[in-house]
N, C-alpha and C positions, 0 to 999 in steps of 0.2 A: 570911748574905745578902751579896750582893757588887754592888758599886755600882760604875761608872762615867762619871767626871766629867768632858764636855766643859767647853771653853772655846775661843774664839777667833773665832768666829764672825762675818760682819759682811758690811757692804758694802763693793766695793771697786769702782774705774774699769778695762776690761780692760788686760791688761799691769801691774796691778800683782800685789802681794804678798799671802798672809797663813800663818799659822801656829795650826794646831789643834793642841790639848794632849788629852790625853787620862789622867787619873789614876784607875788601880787599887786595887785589895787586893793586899797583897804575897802571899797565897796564891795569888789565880788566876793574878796577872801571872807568879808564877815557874814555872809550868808552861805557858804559853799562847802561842800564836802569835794578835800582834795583828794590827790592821787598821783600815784605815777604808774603810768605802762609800758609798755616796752614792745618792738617789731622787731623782726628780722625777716628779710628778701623771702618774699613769697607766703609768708604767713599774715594771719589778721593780728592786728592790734590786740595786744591782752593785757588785766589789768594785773599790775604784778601786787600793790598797796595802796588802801585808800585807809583815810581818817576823816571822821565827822567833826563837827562846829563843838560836838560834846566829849570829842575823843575818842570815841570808837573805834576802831581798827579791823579791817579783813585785810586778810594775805592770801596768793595766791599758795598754794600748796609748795609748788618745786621751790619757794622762797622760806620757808617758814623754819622759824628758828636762824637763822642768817642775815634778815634783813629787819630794818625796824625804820617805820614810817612816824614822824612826828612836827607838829605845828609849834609856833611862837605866833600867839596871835597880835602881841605888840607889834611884830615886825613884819607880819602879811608875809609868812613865810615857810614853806614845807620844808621838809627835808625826809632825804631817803639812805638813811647808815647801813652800808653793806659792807659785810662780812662775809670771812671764806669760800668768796667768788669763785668763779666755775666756768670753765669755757662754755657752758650751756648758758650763763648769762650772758653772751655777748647780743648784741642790739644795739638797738636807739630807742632813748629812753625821753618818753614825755611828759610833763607836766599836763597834770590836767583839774579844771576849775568846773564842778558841775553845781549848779542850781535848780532847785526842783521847781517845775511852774506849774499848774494846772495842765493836765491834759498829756506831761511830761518831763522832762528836763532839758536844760540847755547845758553846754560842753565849752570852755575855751579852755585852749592847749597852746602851752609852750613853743618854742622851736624845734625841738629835740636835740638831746647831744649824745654822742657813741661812745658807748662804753664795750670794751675789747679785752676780754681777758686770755692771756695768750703767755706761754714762757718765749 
């Protein structure tokens, strides 16, 4: 069973900071390109940052330049540094663990935790 543990989650004033953690299983982490996305009421799931096993990095556009996605593979661990927050980023934010299999991928995700940027 493999589990997925945010942290970091909160309210913030826009223009500030915050930093989501995201801790693995040293199985899935060492084979899996992570991520985090982000929902809000009535929209799909989108992916805001992913990083590959090699480093690679894609950003969602509305994020780029602001936000910066990066791994600690010692510690089976993501992390998502946001900067100059936006009441456009508010959501609920997921971790997410994907592994590519034949024929496909498979997906485990987080809990989610809300991040709310509001004065």
């Amino acid at each position: 069973q493999v589990q997925l543990v945010e942290s970091g989650g909160g309210l913030v004033q826009p223009g500030g900071s915050l930093r989501l953690s995201c801790a693995a299983s040293r199985s899935i982490f060492s084979f899996s390109t992570m991520g985090w996305y982000r929902q809000t009421p009535g929209k799909q799931r989108e992916p805001v940052a992913t990083i590959t096993n090699g480093g690679s990095t894609n950003y969602a556009d509305s994020v780029k330049g602001r936000f910066t996605i990066s791994r600690d593979n010692a510690k089976n661990t993501v992390y998502l540094q946001m900067n100059s927050l936006k009441p456009e980023d508010t959501a609920v934010y997921y971790c997410n663990a994907m592994i590519r299999q034949i024929g496909g991928r498979m997906d485990y995700w987080g809990q989610g935790t809300q991040i709310t940027v509001s004065s």
